[in-house]
Phi, psi and omega in degrees: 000147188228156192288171185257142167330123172274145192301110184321277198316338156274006186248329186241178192232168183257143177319123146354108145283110178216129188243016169280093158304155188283181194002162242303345148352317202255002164282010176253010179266139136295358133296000168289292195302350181249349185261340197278326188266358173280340147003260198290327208257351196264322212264331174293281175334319163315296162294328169268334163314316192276330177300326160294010152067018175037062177306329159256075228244000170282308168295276190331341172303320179269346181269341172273348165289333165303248164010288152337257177324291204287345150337279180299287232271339134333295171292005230227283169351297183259013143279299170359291187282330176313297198271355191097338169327303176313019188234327156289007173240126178277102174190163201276091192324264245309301202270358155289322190268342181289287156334298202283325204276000188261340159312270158026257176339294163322310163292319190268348181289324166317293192338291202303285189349315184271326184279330135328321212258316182303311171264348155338312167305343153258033196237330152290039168328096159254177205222124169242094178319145177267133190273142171068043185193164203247347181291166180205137161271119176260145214227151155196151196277345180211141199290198188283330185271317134322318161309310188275339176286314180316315207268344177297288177003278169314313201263346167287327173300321166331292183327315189271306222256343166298335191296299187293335176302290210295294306186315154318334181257313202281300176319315150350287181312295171298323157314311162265012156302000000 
């Protein structure tokens, strides 16, 4: 008895689509070079949020999941591209990379917001005169040294989230070639 012919079209897959070069090449594209600083800059945001003892931790909490995750799922990315792998897995990287930096994008701009508003809050200081005293209390939410971890925070989350914007458009571009 002889097996029946398999169908090509059920056998077969259709080719990669990536307009990236593979291995360490692609650190010389500028989307190598912006996924390598969304890194670097996801990773700083991370470490000065946590460093800052999460004072505010209803905001912070997403901005350290953000953070966190566009870490990770970044970094993940660009061994794909390194080692090459992205070239056995069949589905189309362009319209996928396009997807991931306007998630991204999207997130992290939430991120910078809440974590602006996180230190902003101390920028409401208020002051309650003491009766019968020339003295006062100043109440604030976050000391001096969370202020300032906060304020890094902030302007690298700004940082990161221009990189996932640039890594959005340059994918665009490539998606729709």
């Amino acid at each position: 008895m002889t097996e029946p012919a398999a169908n090509p079209a059920a056998t077969s897959f259709p080719a990669p689509t990536i307009s990236l070069p593979l291995g360490l090449e692609v650190l010389r594209t500028y989307s190598g070079a912006l996924v390598c600083v969304e890194i670097v800059f996801s990773g700083l945001v991370w470490i000065l949020v946590a460093a800052s003892n999460v004072p505010v931790p209803l905001l912070q909490g997403w901005v350290m999941f953000v953070s966190l995750t566009t870490f990770l799922i970044s970094s993940a990315y660009l061994v794909l591209l390194i080692t090459g792998l992205a070239d056995r897995i069949n589905t189309d990287w362009n319209f996928l990379d396009v997807i991931y930096h306007f998630l991204a994008l999207l997130f992290y701009f939430a991120a910078f917001m809440l974590e602006a508003a996180a230190v902003t809050a101390n920028a409401g200081k208020f002051i309650i005169p003491l009766p019968n005293s020339t003295e006062s209390i100043i109440f604030t939410v976050l000391n001096n040294q969370q202020y300032s971890t906060n304020v890094a925070a902030t302007v690298f989350a700004f940082l990161v989230t221009l990189c996932y914007g640039c890594s959005m458009v340059l994918g665009f571009k490539r998606w729709r070639k």
